[in-house]
N, CA, C and O atoms as CSV, one atom per row, in Angstrom:
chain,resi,resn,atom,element,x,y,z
A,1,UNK,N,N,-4.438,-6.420,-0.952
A,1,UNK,CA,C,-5.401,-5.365,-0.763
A,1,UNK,C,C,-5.399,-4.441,-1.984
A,1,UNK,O,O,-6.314,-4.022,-2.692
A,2,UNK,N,N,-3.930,-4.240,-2.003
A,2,UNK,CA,C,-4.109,-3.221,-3.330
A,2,UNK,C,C,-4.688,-3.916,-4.826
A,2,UNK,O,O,-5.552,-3.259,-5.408
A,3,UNK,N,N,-4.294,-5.057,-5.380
A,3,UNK,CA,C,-4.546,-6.016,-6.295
A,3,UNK,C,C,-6.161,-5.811,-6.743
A,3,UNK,O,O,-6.639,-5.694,-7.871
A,4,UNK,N,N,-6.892,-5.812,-5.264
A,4,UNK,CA,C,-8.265,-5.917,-5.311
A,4,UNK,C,C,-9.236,-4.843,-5.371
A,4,UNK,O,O,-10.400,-4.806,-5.768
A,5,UNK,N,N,-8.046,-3.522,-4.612
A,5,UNK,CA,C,-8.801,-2.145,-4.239
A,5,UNK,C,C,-9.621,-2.189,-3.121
A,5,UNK,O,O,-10.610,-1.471,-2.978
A,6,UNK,N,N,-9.109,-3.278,-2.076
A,6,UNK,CA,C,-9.881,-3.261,-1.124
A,6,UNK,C,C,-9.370,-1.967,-0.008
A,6,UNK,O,O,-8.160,-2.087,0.187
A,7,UNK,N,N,-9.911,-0.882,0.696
A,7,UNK,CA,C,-9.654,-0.367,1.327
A,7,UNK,C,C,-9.856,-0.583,2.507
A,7,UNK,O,O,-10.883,-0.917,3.098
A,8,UNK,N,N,-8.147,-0.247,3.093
A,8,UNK,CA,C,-8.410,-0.753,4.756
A,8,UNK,C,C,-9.144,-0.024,5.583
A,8,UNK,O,O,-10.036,0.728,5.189
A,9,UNK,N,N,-8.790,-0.207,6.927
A,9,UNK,CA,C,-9.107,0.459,8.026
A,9,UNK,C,C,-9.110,1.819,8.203
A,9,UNK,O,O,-8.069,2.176,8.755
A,10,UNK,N,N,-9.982,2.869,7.920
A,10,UNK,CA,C,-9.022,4.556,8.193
A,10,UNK,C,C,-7.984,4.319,9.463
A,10,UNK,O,O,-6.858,4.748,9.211
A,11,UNK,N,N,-8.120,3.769,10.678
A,11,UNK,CA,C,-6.734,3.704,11.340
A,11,UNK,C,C,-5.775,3.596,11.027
A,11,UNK,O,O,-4.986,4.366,11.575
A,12,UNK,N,N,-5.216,2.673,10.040
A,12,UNK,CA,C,-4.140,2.487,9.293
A,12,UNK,C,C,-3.414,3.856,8.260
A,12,UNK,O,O,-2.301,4.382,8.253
A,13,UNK,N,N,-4.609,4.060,7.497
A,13,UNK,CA,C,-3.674,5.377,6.996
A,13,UNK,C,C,-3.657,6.544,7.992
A,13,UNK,O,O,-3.021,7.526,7.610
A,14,UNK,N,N,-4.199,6.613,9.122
A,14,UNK,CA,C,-4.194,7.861,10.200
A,14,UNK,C,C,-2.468,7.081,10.901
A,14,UNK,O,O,-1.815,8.038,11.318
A,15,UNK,N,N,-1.849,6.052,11.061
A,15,UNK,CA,C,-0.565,5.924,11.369
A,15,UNK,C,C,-0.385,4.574,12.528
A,15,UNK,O,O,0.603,4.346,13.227
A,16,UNK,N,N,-1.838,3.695,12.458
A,16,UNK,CA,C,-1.836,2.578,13.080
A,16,UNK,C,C,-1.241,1.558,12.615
A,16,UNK,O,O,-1.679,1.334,11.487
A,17,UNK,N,N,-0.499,0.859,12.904
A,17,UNK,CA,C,0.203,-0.713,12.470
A,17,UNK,C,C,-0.214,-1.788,13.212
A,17,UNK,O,O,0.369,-2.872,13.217
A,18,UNK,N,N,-1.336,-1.491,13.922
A,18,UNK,CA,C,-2.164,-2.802,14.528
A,18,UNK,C,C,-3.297,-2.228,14.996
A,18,UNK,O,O,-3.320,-1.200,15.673
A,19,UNK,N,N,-4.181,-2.823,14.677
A,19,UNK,CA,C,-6.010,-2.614,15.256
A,19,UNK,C,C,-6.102,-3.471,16.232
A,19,UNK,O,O,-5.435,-4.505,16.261
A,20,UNK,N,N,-6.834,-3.172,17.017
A,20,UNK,CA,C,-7.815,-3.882,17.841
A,20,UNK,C,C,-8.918,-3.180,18.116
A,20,UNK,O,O,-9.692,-2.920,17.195
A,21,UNK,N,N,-9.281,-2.595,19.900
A,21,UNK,CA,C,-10.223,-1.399,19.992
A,21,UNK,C,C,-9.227,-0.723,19.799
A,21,UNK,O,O,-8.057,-1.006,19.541
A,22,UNK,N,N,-10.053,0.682,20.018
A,22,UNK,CA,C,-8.862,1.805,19.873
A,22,UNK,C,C,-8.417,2.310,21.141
A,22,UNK,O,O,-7.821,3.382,21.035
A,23,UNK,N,N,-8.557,1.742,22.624
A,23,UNK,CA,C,-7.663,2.022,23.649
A,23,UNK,C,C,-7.311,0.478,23.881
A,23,UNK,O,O,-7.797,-0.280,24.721
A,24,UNK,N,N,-6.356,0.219,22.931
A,24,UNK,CA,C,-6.013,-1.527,23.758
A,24,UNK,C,C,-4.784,-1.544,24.587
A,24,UNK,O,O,-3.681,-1.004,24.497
A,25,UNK,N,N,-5.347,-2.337,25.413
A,25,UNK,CA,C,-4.150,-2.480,26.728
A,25,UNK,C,C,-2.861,-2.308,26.553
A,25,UNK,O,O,-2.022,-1.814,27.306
A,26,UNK,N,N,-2.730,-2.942,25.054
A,26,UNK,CA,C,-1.204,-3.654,24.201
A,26,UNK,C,C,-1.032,-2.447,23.352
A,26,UNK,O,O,-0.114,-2.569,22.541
A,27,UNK,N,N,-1.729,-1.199,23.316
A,27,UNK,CA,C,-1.127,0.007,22.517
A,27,UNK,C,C,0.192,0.430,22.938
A,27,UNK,O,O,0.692,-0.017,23.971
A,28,UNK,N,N,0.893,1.423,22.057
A,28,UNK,CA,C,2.342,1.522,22.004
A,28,UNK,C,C,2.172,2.944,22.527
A,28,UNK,O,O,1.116,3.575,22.477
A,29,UNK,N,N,3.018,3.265,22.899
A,29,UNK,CA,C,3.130,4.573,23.758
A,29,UNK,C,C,2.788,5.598,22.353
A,29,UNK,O,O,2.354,6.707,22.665
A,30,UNK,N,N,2.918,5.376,21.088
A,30,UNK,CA,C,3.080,6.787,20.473
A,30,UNK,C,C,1.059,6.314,19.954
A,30,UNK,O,O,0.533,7.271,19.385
A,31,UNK,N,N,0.438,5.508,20.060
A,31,UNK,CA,C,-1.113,4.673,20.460
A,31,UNK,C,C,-1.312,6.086,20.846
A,31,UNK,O,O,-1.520,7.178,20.317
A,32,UNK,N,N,-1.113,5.432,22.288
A,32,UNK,CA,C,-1.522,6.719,23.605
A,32,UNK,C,C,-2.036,7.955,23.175
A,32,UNK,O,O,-3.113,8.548,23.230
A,33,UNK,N,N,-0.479,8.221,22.557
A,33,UNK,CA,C,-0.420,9.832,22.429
A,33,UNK,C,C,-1.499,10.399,21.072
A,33,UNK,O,O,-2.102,11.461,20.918
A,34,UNK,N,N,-1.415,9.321,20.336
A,34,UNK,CA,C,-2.175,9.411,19.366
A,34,UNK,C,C,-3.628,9.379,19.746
A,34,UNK,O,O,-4.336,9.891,18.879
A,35,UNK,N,N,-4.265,8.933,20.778
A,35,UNK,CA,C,-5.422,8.624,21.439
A,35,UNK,C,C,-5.757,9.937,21.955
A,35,UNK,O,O,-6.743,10.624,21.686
A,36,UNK,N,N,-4.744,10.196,22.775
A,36,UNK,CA,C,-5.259,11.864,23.548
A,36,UNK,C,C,-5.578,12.998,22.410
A,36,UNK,O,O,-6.371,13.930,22.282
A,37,UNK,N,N,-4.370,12.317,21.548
A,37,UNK,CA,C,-4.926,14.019,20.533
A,37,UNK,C,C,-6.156,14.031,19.655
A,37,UNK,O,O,-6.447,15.053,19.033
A,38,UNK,N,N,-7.048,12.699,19.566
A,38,UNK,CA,C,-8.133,12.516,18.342
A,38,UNK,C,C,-9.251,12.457,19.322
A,38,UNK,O,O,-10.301,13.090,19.212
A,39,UNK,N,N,-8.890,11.513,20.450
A,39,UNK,CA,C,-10.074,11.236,21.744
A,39,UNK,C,C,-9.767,12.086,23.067
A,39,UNK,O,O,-10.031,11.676,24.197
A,40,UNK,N,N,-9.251,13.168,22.817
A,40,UNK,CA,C,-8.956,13.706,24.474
A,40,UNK,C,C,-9.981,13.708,25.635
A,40,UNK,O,O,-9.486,13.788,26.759
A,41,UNK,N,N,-11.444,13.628,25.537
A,41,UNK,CA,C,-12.317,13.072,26.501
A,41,UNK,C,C,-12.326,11.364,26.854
A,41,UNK,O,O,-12.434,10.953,28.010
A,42,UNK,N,N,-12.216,10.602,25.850
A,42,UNK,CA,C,-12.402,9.336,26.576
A,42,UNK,C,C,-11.181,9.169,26.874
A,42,UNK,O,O,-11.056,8.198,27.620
A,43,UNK,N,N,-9.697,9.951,26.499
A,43,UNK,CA,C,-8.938,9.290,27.159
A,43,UNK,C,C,-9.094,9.791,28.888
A,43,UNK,O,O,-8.730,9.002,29.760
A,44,UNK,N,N,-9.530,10.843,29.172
A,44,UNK,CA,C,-9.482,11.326,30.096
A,44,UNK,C,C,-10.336,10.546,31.128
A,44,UNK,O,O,-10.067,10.282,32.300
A,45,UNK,N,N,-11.472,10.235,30.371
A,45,UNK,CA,C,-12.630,9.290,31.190
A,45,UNK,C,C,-11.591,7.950,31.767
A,45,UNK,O,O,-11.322,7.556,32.902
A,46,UNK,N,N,-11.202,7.519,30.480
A,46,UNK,CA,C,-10.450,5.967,30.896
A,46,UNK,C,C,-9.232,6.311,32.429
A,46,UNK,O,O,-8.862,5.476,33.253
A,47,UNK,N,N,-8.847,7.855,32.369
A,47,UNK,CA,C,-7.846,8.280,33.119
A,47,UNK,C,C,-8.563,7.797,34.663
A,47,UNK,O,O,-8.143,7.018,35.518
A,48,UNK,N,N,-9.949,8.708,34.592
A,48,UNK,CA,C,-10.812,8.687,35.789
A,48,UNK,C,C,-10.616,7.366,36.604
A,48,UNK,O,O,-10.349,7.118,37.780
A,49,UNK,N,N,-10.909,6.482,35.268
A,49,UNK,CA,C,-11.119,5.119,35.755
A,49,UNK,C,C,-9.764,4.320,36.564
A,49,UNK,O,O,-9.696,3.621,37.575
A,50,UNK,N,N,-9.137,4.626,35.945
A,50,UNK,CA,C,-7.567,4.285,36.544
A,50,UNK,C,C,-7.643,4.853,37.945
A,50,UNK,O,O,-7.137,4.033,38.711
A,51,UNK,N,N,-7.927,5.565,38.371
A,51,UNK,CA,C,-7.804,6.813,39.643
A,51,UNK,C,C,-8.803,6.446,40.755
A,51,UNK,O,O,-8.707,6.280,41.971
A,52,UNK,N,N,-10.097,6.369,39.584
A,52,UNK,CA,C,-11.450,5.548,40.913
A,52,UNK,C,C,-10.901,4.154,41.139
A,52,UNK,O,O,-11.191,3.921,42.312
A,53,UNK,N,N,-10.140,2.899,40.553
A,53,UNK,CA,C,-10.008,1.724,40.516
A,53,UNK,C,C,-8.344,1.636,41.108
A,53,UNK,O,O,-7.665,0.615,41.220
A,54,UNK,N,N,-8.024,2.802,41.377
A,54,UNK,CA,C,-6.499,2.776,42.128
A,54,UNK,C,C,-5.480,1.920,41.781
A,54,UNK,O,O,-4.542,1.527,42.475
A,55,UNK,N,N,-5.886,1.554,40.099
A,55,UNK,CA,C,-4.530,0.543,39.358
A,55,UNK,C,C,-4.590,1.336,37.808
A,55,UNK,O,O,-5.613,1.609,37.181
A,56,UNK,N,N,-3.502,1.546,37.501
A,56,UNK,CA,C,-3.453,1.846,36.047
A,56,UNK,C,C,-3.544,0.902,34.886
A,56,UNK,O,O,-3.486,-0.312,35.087
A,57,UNK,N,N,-3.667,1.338,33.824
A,57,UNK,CA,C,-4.011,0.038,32.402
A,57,UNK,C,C,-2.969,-0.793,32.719
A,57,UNK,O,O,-2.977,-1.958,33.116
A,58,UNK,N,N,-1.731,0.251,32.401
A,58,UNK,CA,C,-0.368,-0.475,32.124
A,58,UNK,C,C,0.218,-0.493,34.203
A,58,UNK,O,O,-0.046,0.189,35.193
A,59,UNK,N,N,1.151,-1.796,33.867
A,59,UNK,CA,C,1.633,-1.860,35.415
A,59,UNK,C,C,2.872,-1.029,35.843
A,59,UNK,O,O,3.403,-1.225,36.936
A,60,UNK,N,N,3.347,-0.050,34.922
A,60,UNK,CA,C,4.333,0.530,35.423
A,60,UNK,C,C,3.584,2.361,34.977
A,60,UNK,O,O,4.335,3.221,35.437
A,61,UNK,N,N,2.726,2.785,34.458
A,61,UNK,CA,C,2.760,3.854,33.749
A,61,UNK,C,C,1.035,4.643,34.217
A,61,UNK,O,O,0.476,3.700,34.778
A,62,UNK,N,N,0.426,5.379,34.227
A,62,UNK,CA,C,-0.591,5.994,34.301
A,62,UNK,C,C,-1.220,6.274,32.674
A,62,UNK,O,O,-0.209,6.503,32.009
A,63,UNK,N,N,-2.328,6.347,31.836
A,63,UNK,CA,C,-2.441,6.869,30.655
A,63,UNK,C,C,-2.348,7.885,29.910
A,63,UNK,O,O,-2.175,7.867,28.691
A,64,UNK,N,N,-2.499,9.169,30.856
A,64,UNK,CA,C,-1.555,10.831,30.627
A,64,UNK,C,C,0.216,10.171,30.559
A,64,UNK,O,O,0.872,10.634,29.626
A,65,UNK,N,N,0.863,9.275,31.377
A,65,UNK,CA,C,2.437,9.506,31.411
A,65,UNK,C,C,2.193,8.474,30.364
A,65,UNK,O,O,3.176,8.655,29.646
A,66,UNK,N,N,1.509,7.503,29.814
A,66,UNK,CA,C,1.638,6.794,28.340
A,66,UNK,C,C,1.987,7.767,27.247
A,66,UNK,O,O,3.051,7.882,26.639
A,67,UNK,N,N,0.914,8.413,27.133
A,67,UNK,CA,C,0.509,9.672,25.929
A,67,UNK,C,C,1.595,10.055,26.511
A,67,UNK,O,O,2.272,9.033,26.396
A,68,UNK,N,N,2.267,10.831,27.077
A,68,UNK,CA,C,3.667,11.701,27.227
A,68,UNK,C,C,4.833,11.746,26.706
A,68,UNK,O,O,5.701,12.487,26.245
A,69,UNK,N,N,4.408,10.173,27.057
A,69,UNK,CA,C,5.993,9.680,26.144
A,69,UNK,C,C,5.786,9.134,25.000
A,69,UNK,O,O,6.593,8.370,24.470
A,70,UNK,N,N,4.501,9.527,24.423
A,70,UNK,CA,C,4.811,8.853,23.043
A,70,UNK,C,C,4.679,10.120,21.845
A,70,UNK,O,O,4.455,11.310,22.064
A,71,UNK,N,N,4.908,9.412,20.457
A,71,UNK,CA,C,4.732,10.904,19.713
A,71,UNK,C,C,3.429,10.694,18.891
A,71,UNK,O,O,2.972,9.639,18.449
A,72,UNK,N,N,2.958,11.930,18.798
A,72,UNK,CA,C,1.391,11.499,18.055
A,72,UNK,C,C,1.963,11.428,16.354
A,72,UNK,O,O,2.928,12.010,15.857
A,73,UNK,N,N,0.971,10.490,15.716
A,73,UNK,CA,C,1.459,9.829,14.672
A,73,UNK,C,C,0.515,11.458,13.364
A,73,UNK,O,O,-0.646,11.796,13.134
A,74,UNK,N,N,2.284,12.075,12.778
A,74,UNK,CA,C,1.748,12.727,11.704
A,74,UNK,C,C,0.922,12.359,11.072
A,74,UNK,O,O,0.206,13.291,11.438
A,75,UNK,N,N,0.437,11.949,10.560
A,75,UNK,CA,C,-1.269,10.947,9.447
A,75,UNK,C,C,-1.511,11.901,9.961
A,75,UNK,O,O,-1.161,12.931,9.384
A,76,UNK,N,N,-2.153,12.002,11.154
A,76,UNK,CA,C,-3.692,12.254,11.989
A,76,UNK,C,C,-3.782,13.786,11.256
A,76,UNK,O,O,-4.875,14.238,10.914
A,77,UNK,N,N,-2.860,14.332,11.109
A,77,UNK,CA,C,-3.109,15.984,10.379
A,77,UNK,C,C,-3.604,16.091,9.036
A,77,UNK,O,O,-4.394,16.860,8.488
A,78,UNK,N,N,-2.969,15.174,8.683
A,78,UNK,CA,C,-3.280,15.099,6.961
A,78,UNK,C,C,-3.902,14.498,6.303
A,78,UNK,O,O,-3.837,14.347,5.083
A,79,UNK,N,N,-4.897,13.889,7.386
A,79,UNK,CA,C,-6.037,12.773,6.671
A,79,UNK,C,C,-7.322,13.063,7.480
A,79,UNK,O,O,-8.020,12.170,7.962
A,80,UNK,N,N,-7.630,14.667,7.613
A,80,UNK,CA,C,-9.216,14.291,8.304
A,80,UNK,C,C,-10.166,13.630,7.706
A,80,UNK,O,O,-10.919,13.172,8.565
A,81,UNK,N,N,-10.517,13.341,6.591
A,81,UNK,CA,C,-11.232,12.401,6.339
A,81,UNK,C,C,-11.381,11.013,6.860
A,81,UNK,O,O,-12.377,10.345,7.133
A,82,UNK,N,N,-10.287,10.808,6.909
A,82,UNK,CA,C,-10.065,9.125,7.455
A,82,UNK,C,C,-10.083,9.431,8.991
A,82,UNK,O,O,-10.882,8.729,9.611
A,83,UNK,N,N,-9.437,10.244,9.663
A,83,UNK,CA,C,-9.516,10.555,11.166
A,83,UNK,C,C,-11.488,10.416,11.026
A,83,UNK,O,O,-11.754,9.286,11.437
A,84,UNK,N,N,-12.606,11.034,10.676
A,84,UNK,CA,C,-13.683,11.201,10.545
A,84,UNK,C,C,-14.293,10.063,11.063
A,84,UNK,O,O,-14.957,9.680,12.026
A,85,UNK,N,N,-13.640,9.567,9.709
A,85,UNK,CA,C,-14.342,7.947,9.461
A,85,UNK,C,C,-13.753,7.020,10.557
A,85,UNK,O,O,-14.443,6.049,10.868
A,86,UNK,N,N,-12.744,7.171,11.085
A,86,UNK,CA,C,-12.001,6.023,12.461
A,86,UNK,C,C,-12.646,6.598,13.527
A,86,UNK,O,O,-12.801,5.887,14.520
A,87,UNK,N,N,-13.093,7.825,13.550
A,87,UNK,CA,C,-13.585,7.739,15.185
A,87,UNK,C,C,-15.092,7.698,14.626
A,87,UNK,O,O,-15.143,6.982,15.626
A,88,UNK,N,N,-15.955,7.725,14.235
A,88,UNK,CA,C,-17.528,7.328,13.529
A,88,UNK,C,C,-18.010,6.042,13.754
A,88,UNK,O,O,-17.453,5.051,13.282
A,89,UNK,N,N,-19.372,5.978,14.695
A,89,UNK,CA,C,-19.517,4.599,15.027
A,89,UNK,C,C,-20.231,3.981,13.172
A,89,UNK,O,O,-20.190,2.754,13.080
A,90,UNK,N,N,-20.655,4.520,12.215
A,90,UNK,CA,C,-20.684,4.572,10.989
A,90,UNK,C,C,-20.252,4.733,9.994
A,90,UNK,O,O,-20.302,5.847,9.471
A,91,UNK,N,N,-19.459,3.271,9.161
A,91,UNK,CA,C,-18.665,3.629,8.360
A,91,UNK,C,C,-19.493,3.656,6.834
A,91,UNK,O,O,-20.211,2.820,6.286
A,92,UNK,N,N,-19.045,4.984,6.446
A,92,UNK,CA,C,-19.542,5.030,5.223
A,92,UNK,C,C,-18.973,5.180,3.691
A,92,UNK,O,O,-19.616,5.169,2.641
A,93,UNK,N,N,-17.840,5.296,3.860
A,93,UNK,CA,C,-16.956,5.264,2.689
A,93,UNK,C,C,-17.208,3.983,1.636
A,93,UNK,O,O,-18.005,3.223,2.187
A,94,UNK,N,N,-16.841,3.502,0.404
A,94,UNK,CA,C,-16.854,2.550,-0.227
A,94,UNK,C,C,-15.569,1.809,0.511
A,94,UNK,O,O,-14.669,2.487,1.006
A,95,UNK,N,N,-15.557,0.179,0.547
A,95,UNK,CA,C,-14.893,-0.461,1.164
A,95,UNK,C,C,-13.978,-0.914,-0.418
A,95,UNK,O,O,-12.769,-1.140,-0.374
A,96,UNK,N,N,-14.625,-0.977,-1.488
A,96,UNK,CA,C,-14.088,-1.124,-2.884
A,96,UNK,C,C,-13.507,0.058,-3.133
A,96,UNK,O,O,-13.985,1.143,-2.804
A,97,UNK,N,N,-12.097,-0.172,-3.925
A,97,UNK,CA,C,-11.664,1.428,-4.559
A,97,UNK,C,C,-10.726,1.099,-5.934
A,97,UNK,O,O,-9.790,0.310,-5.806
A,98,UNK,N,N,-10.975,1.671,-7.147
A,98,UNK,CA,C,-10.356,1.265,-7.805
A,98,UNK,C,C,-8.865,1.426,-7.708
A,98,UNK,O,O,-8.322,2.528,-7.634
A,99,UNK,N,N,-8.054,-0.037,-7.715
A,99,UNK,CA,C,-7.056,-0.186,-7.611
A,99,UNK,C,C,-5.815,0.281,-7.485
A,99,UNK,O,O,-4.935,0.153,-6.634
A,100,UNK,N,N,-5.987,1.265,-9.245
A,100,UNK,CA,C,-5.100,2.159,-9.856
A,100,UNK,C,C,-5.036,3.458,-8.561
A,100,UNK,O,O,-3.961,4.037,-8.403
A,101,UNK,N,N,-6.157,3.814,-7.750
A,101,UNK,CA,C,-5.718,4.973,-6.819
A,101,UNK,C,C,-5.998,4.546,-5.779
A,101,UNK,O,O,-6.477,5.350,-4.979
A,102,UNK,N,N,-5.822,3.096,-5.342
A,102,UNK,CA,C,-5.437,2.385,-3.910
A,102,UNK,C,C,-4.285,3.070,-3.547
A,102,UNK,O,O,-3.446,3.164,-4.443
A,103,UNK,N,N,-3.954,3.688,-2.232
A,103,UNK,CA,C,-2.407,4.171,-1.510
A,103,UNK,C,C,-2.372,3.445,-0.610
A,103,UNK,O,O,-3.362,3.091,0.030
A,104,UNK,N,N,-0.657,2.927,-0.304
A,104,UNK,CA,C,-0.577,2.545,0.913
A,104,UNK,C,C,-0.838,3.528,2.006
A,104,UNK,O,O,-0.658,4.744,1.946
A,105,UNK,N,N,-1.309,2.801,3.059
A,105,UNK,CA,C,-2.086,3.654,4.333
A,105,UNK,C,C,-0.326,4.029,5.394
A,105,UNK,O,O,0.480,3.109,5.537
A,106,UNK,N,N,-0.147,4.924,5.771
A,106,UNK,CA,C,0.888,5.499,6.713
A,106,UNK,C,C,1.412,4.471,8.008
A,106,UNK,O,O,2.489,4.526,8.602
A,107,UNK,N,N,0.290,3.541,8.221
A,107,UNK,CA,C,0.909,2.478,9.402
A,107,UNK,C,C,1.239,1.141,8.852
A,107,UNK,O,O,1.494,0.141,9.523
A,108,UNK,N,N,1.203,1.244,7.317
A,108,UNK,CA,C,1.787,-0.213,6.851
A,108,UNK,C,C,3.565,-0.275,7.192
A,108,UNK,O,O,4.409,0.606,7.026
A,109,UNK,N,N,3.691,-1.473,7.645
A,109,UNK,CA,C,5.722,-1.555,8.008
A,109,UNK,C,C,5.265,-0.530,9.397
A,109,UNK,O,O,6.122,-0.510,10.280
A,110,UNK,N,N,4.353,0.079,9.587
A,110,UNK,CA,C,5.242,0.570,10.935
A,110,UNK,C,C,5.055,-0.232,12.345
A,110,UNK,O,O,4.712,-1.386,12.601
A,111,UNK,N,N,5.420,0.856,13.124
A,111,UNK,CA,C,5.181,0.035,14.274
A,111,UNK,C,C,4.394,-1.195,14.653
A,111,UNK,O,O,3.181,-1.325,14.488
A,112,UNK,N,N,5.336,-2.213,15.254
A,112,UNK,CA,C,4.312,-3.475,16.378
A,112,UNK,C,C,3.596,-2.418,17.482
A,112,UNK,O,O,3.735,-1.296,17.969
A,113,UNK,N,N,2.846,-3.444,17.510
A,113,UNK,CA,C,2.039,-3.167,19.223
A,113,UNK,C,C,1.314,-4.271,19.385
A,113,UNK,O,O,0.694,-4.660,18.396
A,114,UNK,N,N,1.219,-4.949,20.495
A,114,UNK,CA,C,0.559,-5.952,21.127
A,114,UNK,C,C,1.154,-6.825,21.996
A,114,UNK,O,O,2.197,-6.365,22.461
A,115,UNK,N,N,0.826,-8.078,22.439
A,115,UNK,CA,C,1.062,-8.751,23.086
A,115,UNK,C,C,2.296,-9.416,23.238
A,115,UNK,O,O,2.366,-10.301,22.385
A,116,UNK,N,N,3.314,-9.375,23.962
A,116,UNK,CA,C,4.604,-9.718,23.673
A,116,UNK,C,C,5.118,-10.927,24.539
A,116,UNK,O,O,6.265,-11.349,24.389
């Protein structure tokens, strides 16, 4: 990526180490928490849904006690730009960047999340 200047995902430098949607089933508890603090209405909607459908996402946990226990990922403070651009159904940034000021994004090496 860097070689080419291709720029990733804004999720990734906001403190993601795996994409999918951005409420996936297989998110990691500090996901969650990271979800409530950028999306605090849809997480709340998705909450509803858990409550009208009388089963939660996860089989042991509710999506408020997900977010609870997880920690929201520092990025998200220090990159509103990229926070902007990850929740924007329109991405508009250049996907090219010259190389020389390619940065690694904050969720490279970090955390798994998914299907286990």
């Amino acid at each position: 990526m860097q070689r080419w200047g291709v720029r990733v995902h804004p999720a990734y430098y906001l403190g993601w180490g795996r994409l999918s949607c951005q409420f996936c089933i297989f998110g990691s508890l500090n996901q969650w928490a990271s979800n409530a603090a950028i999306s605090p209405e849809r997480t709340e909607r998705l909450h509803q849904y858990e409550q009208e459908f009388q089963y939660t996402l996860d089989n042991k946990l509710s999506i408020p006690e997900m977010a609870a226990r997880g920690i929201v990922y520092g990025a998200i403070h220090h990159y509103p730009d990229q926070l902007r651009l990850a929740l924007n159904r329109e991405y508009t940034a250049p996907i090219l960047v010259d190389p020389d000021t390619w940065t690694l994004p904050a969720g490279a090496f970090g955390e798994d999340a998914g299907p286990t």
